[in-house]
Each structure stands twice: as C-alpha cells, then as structure tokens.
C-alpha positions in Angstrom: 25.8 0.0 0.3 26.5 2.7 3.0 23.9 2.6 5.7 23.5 6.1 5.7 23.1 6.4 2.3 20.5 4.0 2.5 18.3 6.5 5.2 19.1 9.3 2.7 17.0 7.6 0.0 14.1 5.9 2.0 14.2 9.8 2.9 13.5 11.2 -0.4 10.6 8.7 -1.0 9.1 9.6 2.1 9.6 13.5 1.5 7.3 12.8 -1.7 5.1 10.5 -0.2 4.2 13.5 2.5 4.1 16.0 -0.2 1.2 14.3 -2.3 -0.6 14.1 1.6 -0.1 17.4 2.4 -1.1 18.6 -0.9 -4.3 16.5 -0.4 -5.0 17.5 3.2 -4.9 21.4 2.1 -7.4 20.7 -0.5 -9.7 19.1 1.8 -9.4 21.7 4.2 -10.1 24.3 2.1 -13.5 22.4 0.9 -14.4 21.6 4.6 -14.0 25.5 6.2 -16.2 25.9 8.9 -16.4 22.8 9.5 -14.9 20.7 12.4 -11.6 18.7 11.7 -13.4 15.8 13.0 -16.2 15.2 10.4 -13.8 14.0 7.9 -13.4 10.9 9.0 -15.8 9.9 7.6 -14.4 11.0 4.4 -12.7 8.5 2.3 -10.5 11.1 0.7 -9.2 11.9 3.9 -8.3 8.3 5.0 -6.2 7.9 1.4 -3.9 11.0 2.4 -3.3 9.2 6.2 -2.9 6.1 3.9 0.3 8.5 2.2 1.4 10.0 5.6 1.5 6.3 6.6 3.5 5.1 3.7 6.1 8.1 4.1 6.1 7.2 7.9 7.3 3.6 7.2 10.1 4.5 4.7 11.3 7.0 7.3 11.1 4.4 10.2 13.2 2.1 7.9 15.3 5.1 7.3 15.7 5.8 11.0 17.4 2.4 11.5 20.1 3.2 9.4 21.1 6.8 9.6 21.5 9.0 12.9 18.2 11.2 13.7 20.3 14.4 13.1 20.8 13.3 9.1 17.1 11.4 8.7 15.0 14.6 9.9 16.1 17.7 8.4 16.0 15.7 4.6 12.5 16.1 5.7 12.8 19.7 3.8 12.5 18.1 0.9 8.5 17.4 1.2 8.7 21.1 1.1 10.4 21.5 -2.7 8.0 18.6 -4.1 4.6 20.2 -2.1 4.7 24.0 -3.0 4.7 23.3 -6.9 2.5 20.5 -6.6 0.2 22.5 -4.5 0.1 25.4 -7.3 -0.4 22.5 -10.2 -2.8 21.2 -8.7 -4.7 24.8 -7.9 -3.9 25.8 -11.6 -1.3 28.5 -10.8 2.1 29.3 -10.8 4.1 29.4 -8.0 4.7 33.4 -7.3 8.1 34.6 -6.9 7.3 35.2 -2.8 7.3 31.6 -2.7 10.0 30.5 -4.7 12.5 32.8 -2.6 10.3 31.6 1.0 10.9 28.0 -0.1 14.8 28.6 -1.0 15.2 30.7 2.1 14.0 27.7 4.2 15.7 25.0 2.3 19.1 26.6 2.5 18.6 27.2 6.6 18.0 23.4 7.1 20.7 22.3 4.5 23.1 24.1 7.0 21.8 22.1 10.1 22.3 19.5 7.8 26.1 20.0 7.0 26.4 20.3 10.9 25.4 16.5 11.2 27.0 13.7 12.1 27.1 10.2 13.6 26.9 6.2 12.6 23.8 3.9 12.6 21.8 4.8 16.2 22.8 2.7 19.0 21.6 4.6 21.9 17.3 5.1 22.7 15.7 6.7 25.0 15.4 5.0 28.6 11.9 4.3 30.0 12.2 7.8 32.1 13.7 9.9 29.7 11.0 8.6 27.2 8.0 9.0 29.8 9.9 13.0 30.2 10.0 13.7 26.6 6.2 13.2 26.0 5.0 15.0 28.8 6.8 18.0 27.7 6.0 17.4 24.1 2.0 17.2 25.5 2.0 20.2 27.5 4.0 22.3 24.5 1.3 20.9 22.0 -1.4 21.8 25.0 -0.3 25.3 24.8 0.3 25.8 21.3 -3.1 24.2 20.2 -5.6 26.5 21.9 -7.8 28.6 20.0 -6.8 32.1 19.2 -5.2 34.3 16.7 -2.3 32.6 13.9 -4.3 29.1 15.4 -3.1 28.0 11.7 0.7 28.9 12.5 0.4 27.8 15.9 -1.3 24.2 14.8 1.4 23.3 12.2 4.6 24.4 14.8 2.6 21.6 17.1 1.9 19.2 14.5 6.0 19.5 13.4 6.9 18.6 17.2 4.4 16.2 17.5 6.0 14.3 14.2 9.9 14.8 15.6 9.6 14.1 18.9 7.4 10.4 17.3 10.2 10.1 15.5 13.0 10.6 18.2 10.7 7.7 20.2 10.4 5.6 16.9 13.8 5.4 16.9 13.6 4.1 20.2 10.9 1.3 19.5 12.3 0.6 16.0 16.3 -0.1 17.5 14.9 -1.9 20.8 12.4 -4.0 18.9 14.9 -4.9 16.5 17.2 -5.8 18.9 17.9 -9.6 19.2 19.3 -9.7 23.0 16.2 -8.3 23.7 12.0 -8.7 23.9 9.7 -7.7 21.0 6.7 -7.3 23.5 9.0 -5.4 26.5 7.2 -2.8 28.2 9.0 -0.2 27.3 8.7 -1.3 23.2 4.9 -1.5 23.8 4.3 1.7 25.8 6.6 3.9 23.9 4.9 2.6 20.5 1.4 3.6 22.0 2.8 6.9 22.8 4.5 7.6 18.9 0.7 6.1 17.7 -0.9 9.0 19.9 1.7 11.7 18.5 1.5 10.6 15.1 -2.5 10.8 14.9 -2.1 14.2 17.1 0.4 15.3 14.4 -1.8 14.8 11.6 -5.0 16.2 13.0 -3.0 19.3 13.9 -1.8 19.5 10.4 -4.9 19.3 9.2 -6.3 21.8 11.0 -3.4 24.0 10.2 -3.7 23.8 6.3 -6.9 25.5 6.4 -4.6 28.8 6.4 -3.5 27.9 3.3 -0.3 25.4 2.7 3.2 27.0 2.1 3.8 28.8 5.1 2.1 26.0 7.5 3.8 23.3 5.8 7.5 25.1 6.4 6.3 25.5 9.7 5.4 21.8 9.9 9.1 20.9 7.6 11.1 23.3 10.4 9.9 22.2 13.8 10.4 18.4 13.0 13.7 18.3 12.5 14.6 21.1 15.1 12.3 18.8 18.0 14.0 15.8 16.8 17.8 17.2 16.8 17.3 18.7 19.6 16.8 15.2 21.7 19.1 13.8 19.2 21.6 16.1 20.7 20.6 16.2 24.6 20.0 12.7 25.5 20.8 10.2 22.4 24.3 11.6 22.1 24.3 12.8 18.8 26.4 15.3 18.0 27.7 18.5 15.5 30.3 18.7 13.5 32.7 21.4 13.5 32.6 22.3 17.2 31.7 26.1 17.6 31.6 26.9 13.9 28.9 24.1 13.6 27.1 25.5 15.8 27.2 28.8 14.8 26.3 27.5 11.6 23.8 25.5 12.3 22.1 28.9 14.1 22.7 30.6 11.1 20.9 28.0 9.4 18.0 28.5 11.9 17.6 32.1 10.9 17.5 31.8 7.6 15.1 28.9 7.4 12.9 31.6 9.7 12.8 34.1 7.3 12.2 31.5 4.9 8.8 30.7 6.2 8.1 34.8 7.3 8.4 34.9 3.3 5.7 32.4 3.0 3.7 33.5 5.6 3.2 36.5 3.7 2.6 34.9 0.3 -0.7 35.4 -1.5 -0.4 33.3 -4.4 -3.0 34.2 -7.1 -4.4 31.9 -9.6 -3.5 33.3 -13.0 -5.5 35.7 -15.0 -7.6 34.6 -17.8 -5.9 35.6 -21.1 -7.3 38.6 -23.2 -7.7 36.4 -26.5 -9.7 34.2 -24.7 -13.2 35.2 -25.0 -15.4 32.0 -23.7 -16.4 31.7 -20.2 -15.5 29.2 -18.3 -19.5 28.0 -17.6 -20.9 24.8 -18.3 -21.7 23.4 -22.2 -25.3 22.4 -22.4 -25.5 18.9 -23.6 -26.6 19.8 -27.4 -23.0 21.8 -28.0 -19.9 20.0 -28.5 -16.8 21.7 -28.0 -13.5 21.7 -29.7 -10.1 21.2 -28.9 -9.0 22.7 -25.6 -6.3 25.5 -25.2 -3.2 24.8 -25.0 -1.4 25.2 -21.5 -4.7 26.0 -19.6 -4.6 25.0 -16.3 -5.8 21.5 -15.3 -8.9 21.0 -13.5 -9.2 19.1 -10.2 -11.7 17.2 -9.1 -12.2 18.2 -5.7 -14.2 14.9 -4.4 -11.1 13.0 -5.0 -7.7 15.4 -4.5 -5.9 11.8 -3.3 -6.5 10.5 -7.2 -5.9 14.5 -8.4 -2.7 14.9 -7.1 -1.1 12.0 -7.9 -2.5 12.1 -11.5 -0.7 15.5 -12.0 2.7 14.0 -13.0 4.9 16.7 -15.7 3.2 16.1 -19.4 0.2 14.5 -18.3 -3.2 16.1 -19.5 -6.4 16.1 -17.5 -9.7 17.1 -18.9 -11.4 20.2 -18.6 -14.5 22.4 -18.0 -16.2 22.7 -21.7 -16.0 26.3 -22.6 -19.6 27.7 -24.3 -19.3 31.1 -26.0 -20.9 33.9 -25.3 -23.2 34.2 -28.3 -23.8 31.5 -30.4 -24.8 33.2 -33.7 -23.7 32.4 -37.4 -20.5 34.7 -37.4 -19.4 32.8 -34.4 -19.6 29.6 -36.2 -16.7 28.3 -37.8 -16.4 25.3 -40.7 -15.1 22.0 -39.2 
C-alpha cells in the first residue's frame, strides 16, 4: 500500500479520536467555570479525554512516519467536521446555519494548503540546534499569547494549535531518528527532543482546555488552523518540504489561509441555541416523583447527557442510538388528564 496513503488514514482515525476529546473537554469546561484548569486533575473524566488526545496522538505519530508533515497536519481539519455536530448532539441542538458555513469556510481554506502539498516519506529532522531554536520561539510565542486578558479563550486555543504542530514537527524528529537503525534509541538528541514534545503536548492540552471554556467551534478552528500552519511552516523552512505549483501554490495556499480565517470569524460569532420546546408539548421538563410512571418518550427529543461522565456520553451518541431521558410529569394531574392504558 502507498505510504502516504497509509498517513492519510491513521489521519482520519486520529481526527475522530480528537473530536470525541474535544467534545469532552468543552463539556467539562463548561461544568468547571470559575474554576481553575488545574483542579481537574483530579477528575477522572478528564484523564479519559487525555486518554483520547493520546490515542489520536499515536495514530498521528504512526502517520508522521509515513507521509510528509505538509500532508499529515492539515487532515487535521477533519476533527473539525466530526466535533461541531457531535458537539451539538451531544448539547441537544442543531447545528445553526452560522456554523455550518464557519466550518465549510475553514475546511475549504485548509483543503487548499492541502492541494499545495507535496513530498515522499520524511527523511530529513530537525538538528539538535534548530530543534533547541524552534522551542524557544514556540515558548516565548505561547508566553505571550497565554497571558490573561481579553479573547484569553481565542488567544489560548491559537497557543494550544502551535503548541500541538510545532510537537508534531519535533515528533517527526524523534519518531524518524528513533527509528533509525544506523542510529541510537537513547541518543541525546532522541531523549531531549522527546522531553520537549512531552512538555508541548501537556502545554497544548491544558491550553485547550482552558480555551473551550468560550465555547467550542470557534476555539477548536482556532486550535484545527494554527497546527497545521506552525507545522508547515517548519516543514517548509528547515525540513525541506516543499509546494507544489511554484507561485500559484503559493498564492493558493494564501488564498486558502484567508478563507479558512473567515471561516473561524464565522464561528467566532456563532451563538448556537438549543432548540425551542415544541408548542404541542405541554409537560415540563421537571423531575417524576417516584409514585408516577411515565409513558413512552417523544419521538426525536433531544438526548440527555450525563454530565459526570461526557467521556461515556459522547461516545455513546453514535447515529440511531437512543439514550434515556428526564421523565416528563404534567402539569396537573387530574381525571381529564388521564388517559386509558
């Protein structure tokens, strides 16, 4: 089988193994507002959505040992199409229009940087100074983007996207020198760099987190775009990794660029809504006392979500699957509301 096409689908399983995460990670940041990113640590929920942003990091280690960086990270936009209308399943919505066209916007812009790649298996890594280079400007650009202050939400997920590309750009690194039969497993430069992707990978996805308490769309397209772009862009300057096309694939790959932009503007400015409550529907949504039992539930009411476990939650919520629901009491319960079994 092609080598490349073999990164393209270790790709697409890691693209929905960091959906379901993200997914996860916005629910528990919405539960935990006010709270410090920090003190859910301790929470077992949140370890099982770094156990999925762990199994998508693997398949798109794998994946980086057989297709060029420039081709790897931009299928990365795919988390995107499999997290916004998982996201809105699992909130018990549908996704708004806003969204749809944010999502497509942003898709489209990195399938153009896509079409602009090129290149064979990676042969080339990162020497020990060029590696050593890359992280200190990748930790002063995350320094500076990850201060407190206005769109700290925007700001936190553009850091946590670099933080991911530029650990993927030095997993490349570890993952062909480690592999690499001429040469030492336990080098210093495999062991050093590796330390450094471990620090940018757990910096990533503390940022993230912190970032998906602003909602998830428009963080995780921020998150989706600046991983790729940080990745190609050391792809291009030191691995030598190139465009196709010349001057037209870089003009298109620019054009890509400002489309994905306004793709995430669009989602930035999304304010997704859950769904009204129909008008024949005239039970509240409150809790059954233990004496009533209920009948059957309506059909194609939105699916509850247990919020102690979103790990279990989202990846329960496949198409066709039912989940149970909040019994619905009515209002009044007198004779004429009574009906014969």
């Amino acid at each position: 089988m092609n080598a490349t096409l073999i990164a393209v689908i270790l790709s697409l399983f890691s693209a929905v193994a960091y959906a379901a995460a993200a997914v996860a990670q916005e629910r528990l940041a919405s539960r935990s507002a006010g709270s410090g990113v920090l003190r859910l640590l301790g929470s077992s929920a949140w370890w099982s959505t770094v156990g999925l942003n762990a199994t998508g990091a693997l398949l798109h280690v794998v994946a980086l040992k057989y297709g060029p960086l420039t081709v790897v990270q931009p299928l990365g936009a795919l988390t995107l199409i499999a997290a916004v209308p998982l996201g809105a399943r699992v909130a018990g919505r549908r996704v708004s229009a806003v969204e749809w066209r944010g999502t497509a916007l942003t898709l489209l812009g990195l399938a153009a940087i896509l079409a602009t790649a090129s290149g064979s298996a990676p042969d080339d890594v990162l020497s020990p100074s060029e590696a050593v280079a890359v992280a200190g400007v990748t930790a002063v650009l995350i320094g500076v983007l990850g201060r407190p202050g206005k769109r700290r939400g925007l700001r936190h997920a553009t850091a946590s996207g670099v933080a991911s590309g530029v650990a993927s750009a030095l997993t490349q690194t570890v993952t062909v020198a480690a592999t690499d039969r001429s040469g030492s497993l336990l080098s210093m430069q495999v062991i050093g760099v590796a330390l450094v992707v471990a620090a940018f990978a757990a910096g990533g996805l503390l940022l993230s987190q912190s970032a998906y308490r602003d909602g998830l769309d428009a963080p995780l397209a921020l998150v989706t775009l600046s991983n790729p772009v940080a990745a190609a862009l050391i792809g291009l300057a030191l691995l030598g990794e190139r465009l196709q096309g010349g001057a037209t694939g870089a003009l298109l790959a620019l054009a890509g660029a400002g489309l994905a932009g306004r793709g995430v503007i669009l989602l930035t400015r999304a304010t997704p809504a859950a769904d009204p409550v129909p008008a024949t529907c005239e039970a509240e949504a409150t809790p059954a006392p233990a004496a009533v039992t209920t009948g059957a539930l309506p059909t194609g009411s939105a699916p509850a979500v247990d919020d102690d476990h979103p790990v279990a939650a989202v990846l329960a919520l496949a198409p066709g699957t039912a989940a149970a629901e909040p019994a619905l009491v009515p209002r009044q319960l007198t004779p004429g509301h009574l009906t014969p079994l």
